[in-house]
Each structure stands twice: as C-alpha cells, then as structure tokens.
N, C-alpha and C positions, 0 to 999 in steps of 0.2 A: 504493500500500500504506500501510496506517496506520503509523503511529508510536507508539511507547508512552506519551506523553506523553496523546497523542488518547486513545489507547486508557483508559487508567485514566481519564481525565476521562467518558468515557463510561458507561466502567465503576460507577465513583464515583455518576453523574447516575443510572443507573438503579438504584442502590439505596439510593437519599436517605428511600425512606415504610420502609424494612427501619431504618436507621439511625433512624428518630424512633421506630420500636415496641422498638428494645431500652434507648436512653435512656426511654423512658416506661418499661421495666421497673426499669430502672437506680432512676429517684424512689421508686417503692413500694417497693425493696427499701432502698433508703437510707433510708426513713419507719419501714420495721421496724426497722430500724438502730437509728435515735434516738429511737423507745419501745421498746426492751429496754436500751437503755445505761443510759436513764432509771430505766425498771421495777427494775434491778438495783443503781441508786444505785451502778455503774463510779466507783470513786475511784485515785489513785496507788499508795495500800496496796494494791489485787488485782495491781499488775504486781512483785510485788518478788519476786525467787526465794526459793527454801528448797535446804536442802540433808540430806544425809541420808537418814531414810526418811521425811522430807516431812509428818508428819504434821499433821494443821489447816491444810495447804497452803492460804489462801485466795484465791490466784489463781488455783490448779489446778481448783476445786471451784465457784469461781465464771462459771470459765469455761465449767464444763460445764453451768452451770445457764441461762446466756446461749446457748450453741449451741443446749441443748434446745428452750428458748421459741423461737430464730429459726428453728429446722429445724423445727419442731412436732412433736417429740417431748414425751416423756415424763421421761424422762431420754438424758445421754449423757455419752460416755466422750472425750475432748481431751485427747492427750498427746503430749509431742514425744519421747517414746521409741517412738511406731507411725513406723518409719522411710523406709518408704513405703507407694503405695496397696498395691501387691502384699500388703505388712505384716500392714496392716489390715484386710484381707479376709481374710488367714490366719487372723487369730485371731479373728474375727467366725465363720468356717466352724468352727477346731477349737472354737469354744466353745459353737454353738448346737448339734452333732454328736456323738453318742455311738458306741458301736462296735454294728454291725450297723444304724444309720440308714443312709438315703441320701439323696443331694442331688440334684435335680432342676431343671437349667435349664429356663427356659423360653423362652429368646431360642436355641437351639444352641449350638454350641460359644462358652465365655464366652473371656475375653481370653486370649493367646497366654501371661502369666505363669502364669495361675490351673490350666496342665497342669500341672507340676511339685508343684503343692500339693494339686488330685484327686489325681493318681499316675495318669496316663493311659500312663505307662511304669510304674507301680507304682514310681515313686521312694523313697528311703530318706526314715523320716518323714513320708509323703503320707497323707492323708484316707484312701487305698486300704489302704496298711499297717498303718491303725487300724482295717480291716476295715470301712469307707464306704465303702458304694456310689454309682452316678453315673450319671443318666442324662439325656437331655436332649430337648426338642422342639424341631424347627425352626420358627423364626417364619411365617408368612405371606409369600402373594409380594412383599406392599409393607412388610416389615419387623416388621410389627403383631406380635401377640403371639395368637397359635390358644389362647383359651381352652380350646376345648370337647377339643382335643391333649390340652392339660396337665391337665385334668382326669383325662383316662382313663390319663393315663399316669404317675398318682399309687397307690403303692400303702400297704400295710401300714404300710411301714417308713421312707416319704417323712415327713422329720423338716424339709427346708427347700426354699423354693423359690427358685432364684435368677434373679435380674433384673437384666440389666445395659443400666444409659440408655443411654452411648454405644456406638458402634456400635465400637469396638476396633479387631479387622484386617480386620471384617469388611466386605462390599457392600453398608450399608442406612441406612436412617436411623434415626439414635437416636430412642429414646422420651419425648414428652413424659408428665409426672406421670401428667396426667388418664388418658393411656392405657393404664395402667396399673392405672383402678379396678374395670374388667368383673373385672378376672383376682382381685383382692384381695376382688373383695366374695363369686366363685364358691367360691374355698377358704377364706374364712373360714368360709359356711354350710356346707359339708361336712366338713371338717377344721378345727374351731378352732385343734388344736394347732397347727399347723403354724408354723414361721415364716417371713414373705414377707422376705426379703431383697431391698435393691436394693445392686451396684455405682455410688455415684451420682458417680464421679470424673467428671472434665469436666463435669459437669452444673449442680453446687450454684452459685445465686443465678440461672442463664440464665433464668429463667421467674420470677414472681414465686409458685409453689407449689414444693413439693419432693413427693416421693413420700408422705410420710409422711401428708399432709393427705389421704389417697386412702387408707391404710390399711396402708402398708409396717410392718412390725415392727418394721426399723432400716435405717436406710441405714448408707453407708460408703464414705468419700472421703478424701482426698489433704491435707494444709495446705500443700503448695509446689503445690497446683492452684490451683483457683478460691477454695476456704474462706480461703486462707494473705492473698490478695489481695496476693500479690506481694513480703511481708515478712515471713513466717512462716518461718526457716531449717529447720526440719524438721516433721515431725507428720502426727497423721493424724486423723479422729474416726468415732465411732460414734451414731449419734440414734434412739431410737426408742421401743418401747415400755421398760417398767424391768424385764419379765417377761426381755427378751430381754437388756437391757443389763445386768443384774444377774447372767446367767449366761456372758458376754462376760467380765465382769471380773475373773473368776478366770481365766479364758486372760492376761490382760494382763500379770497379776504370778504369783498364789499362790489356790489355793482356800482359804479363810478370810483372806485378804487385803485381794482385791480391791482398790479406789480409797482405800485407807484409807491407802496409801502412794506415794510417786512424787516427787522433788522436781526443781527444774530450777535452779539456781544462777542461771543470767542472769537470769531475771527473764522476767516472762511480756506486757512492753508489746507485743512484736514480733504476738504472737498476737492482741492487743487490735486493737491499730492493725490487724494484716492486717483483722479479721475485716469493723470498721468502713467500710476501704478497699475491702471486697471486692464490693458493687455494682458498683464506677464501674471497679474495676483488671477485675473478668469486661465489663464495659460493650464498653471498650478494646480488649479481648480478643479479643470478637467478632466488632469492624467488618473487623479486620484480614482474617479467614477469607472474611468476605462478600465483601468487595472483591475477594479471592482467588477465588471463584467466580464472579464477573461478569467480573473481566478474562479468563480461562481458558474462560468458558463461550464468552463473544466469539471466541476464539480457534479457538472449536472442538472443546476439549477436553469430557471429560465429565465431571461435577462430581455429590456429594454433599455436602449438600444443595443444593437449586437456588438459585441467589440469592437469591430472591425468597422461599422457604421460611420455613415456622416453626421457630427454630432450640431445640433441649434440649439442646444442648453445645456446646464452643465448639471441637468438631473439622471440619475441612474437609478433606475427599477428594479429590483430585485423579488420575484416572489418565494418568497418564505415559507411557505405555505400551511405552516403553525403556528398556534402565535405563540410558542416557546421558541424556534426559530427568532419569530422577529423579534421577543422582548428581548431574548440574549443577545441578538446585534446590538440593539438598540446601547444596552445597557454598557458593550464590551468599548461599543466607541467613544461612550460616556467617559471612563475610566481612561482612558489613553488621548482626553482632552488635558491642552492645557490648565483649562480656568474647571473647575465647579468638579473635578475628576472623582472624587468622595460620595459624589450622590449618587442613587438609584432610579435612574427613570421608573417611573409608573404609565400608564394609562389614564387618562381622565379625560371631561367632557371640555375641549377647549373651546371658547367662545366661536362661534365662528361654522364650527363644526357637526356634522349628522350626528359623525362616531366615537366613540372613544378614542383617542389619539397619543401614540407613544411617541416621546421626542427626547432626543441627546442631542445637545448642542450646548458644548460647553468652549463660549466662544468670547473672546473678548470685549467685542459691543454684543449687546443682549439680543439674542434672535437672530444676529447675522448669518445668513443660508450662505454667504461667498463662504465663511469659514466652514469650516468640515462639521455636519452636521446628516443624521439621518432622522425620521419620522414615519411613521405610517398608522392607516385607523387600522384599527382592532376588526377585522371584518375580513372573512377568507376573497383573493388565497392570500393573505396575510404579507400586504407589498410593501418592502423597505425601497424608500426615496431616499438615498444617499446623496448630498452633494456636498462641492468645496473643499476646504482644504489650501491655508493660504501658502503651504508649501507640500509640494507630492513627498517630500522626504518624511514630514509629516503624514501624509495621507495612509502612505504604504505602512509605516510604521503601526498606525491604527487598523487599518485591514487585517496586516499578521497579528496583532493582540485579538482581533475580532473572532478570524479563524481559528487562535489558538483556543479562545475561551468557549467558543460553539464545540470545538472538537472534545475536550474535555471535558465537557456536559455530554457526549453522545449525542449530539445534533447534528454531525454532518459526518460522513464516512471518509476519515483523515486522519492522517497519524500530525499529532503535537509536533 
C-alpha cells in the first residue's frame, strides 16, 4: 500500500504542466500589475486615510480608478465598508433592481447566502419584499450556461441577469470568462437594457481575463478573497460599466451621495499592496486545491475540477462522502493553521445557510477564503470546498497532516 509521502510526490509529479500554466498566468497578471501602478503614477500620498465624510479621499478614488483599468471596466466602486462578498452582491442586486423588476439567474440556484437577500422565504428586507421577482435557468449537463434557456426565459420585466463563476455549493465547474460571451453578446442584441451581472468571488486574477472583457456590466467580488491578495483586512469591489456603477453607488451610501463620501482612517497601503500581491498570493492559492485533486483523485475519490482541468476559481471539490470523512478534513486542516490551530470545528446552522455547515479556516483576517481554508454543509455526498493557501509550501504541508490524520482514523485506504 502506498504511503502518503509517495502518494503527494506522485501527486505533485502529475501536475507539474497544471503548475507552469497558472504561474505563466501569474506573469501576465503581474505585467498588468506594473503598467497600471505605472499608468496611475501609485505614490505614498494614495495610501494615507481620511476621516470623516472623506471627501477628495485620494486613495479611495484612486483606487477605484486602478481596479477599473485592471478588471477592464469602466469604472468601479473599492470600499472597505462592503463587508463581505455576501455584502456586495447585496447592494450591487438592491441597486441595479427596482420594485416590480426581476432577477434572472442563469447558472440555477446562485450561492447558499444570496437566498436570504432574493427572499426565497420572502425574508424581512429581501429583493422579494421590495416586490422583485426571481427566476432562474439550470445550466447545462456539463455546467455551461443554456443560452438559448435564458433567452426564452427573459421576460418584460427581467431588469438583471445573474452569473455566478464559481461553482458555490453547487456539482459543476465554474465558468471560465470566455464562456461567458455567447450568453452577453445574445442579451445585449435583444435586450440592451438589461444588466449582465457576474458573482466573480473566487474567480478575480485565476485566468489572465475577467468577465468584463466578454461584456459583463459589472462584476463583484470579495477583498479578503483573491482581489485583497491576502492583506486587505476587509472590503469588497464593484467593476464595470459606469451606466451600472453609477446606479450601484447610491445603494452604497445615499442617493445624491454616492462615492462622493467614504473615509477609512488607516490608510489604504493594505488594499494597495493586497491588490499588487494578488497575482502570485491567487498563484499560491491554486497549486494548493490542484494538488488536492491529484492526491484525492489517486485515492479514489471524486474531485471537481479534474487535476488536470482549466481552472476559473481557486475552489476545489472534494466528495467525502461521510460526514466522518469531511469532519476529519475539516478538522485536520484546522490544526495545521497558522492562527486559531487548538480549536475543533463543529457543525452549526451558519447565518446564511439551509444546512449545517462545517468550517476550518484559521486565517489571519477572519473568514478570508484566499487563505487556506475548507467548509462544506453537512448533507450527503458530504462535499469538502477546499480553497487558498497564501503559500503552497503551506498548503501541501496541510494536505499531508490532512491525509495523515484521515488515515489514522481509518478513513481513507493509506498507509501514514
């Protein structure tokens, strides 16, 4: 029987040509890096706080003009008061949304947070109670996106359509950009108004495009994800067109407000540095999950994406298919974290959530997914969502404690 030492070295060996295609993405994205730092003449004076109502905030304002050019919008909105993705998506949805529109997924049901804020229970305050409709298409057998669905299943009063990259709680693989532009280029010629929305958390920097270069309206993502690259302590941002971002920015603050206000006292180096960092910290990110689906795949288990795969987020699926299995991951990666490594994940009903949800993520800023962290509900076939890892030297380290601790319970057929 192998040993886990073998095993991840094998592991590792077969996806050495996966590790050289995401550092080659890693360079182009670091290239964009340091012609817009350039472009924007980035000096000391952009990182300094304001306080107050922030006004001529030029860190704030400069930041957003730097995200824009790297996301390839138009404009966008970078603030550490969107407090998380869940956040951001809220106010991206109540802002492009009026009462009697409806919202229209086009991937199925979008991530387990965004019930609460449709009103899939007609919750207090939800899209629903503001008299916003919801409707949605299921993607295709292999994940893709059924254009010709979403077309017909647009009506009147379909005012957004939503797109989410990664693949959430769902069985599929995320979306890369490109695949994204049959569906954007269909509803633009039939519906201009409309606006294409993408969910692009876990996504931003994995591919050297974003959605946006394909014809998104606006994306909207996470800064303790992949954007924050791992030193952003809070935030979220918006990119896209200015049609959409301009009506976004009165959700943020105040109608007649908007971006004209916002200050942040510390100072805004942390969001600089993440953003710079945030090729090589998503780079790190990735190898960790890959690795995780070649040693797992070896094992037997069934993995999305396949090792070998084109990857557009840096989530990695793993079905467990016990839920001794996934608590003892859960728990093994806990323990072989930096920060919080003494505790015991549990189960519990997290805010947000159907099912019971187990989560290790013992990470620097509190809840950061770019840091190595995994989660899954309690609900067969019992899926571990591993991502992050701000160093693979780190990552792997945690994998072999993972395996080691699974095998020594008799969970997986492996020798220590």
């Amino acid at each position: 029987m192998m040993n886990i030492d073998t095993l991840l070295l094998q592991a590792e060996h077969q996806v050495r040509d996966v590790f050289a295609r995401i550092e080659a993405v890693e360079e182009k994205n670091t290239q964009r890096m340091l012609d817009a730092f350039a472009s924007h003449r980035i000096s000391l004076r952009e990182m300094a706080g304001s306080t107050g109502y922030g006004y001529g905030d030029i860190g704030r304002e400069t930041l957003e003009k730097l995200a824009a050019d790297l996301l390839g919008g138009e404009d966008a909105i970078v603030s550490p008061h969107l407090l998380s993705g869940t956040h951001a998506l809220s106010v991206c949805l109540f802002g492009l949304l009026l009462p009697g529109d409806r919202l229209l997924s086009a991937c199925g049901k979008p991530y387990d947070t965004l019930d609460q804020v449709i009103g899939m229970k007609n919750e207090p305050g939800s899209l629903a109670e503001m008299g916003i409709g919801y409707d949605e298409v299921q993607p295709t057998p292999d994940g893709g996106i059924d254009v010709e669905a979403v077309l017909g299943a647009i009506t009147p009063q379909t005012r957004v359509i939503w797109v989410q990259r990664s693949r959430g709680y769902a069985w599929r693989n995320p979306l890369m950009p490109r695949d994204m532009q049959p569906l954007f280029e269909a509803v633009h010629a039939v519906r201009p108004d409309i606006y294409l929305a993408v969910d692009n958390c876990y996504g931003t920097f994995v591919t050297a495009d974003e959605p946006t270069h394909y014809g998104a309206d606006v994306i909207v993502g996470s800064l303790i994800k992949n954007a924050g690259g791992g030193l952003a302590p809070t935030g979220g941002y918006m990119v896209g067109t200015r049609r959409a971002i301009e009506r976004i920015e009165h959700r943020l603050t105040a109608p007649g407000i908007g971006r004209e206000i916002g200050s942040y006292e510390p100072g805004y180096r942390a969001f600089y540095q993440g953003l710079f960092m945030a090729p090589h910290t998503v780079a790190q990110a990735l190898k960790t999950p890959v690795l995780a689906a070649s040693a797992f795949s070896l094992l037997g288990l069934t993995t999305t994406p396949l090792p070998d795969a084109p990857r557009a987020d840096i989530v990695q699926a793993i079905r467990m298919e016990t839920p001794e299995r996934l608590a003892a991951f859960c728990r093994a990666i806990q323990a072989a974290s930096p920060v919080d490594s003494y505790l015991t994940p549990e189960a519990w009903d997290m805010p947000g959530y159907d099912d019971p949800v187990i989560m290790a993520a013992g990470a620097f800023v509190a809840g950061a997914s770019i840091e190595l962290s995994v989660d899954g509900p309690m609900r067969p076939p019992y899926v571990a969502y591993l991502q992050g890892a701000l160093t693979y030297a780190h990552g792997k380290l945690a994998l072999r404690h993972a395996l080691n601790t699974m095998a020594a319970q008799g969970l997986l057929d492996i020798n220590p």
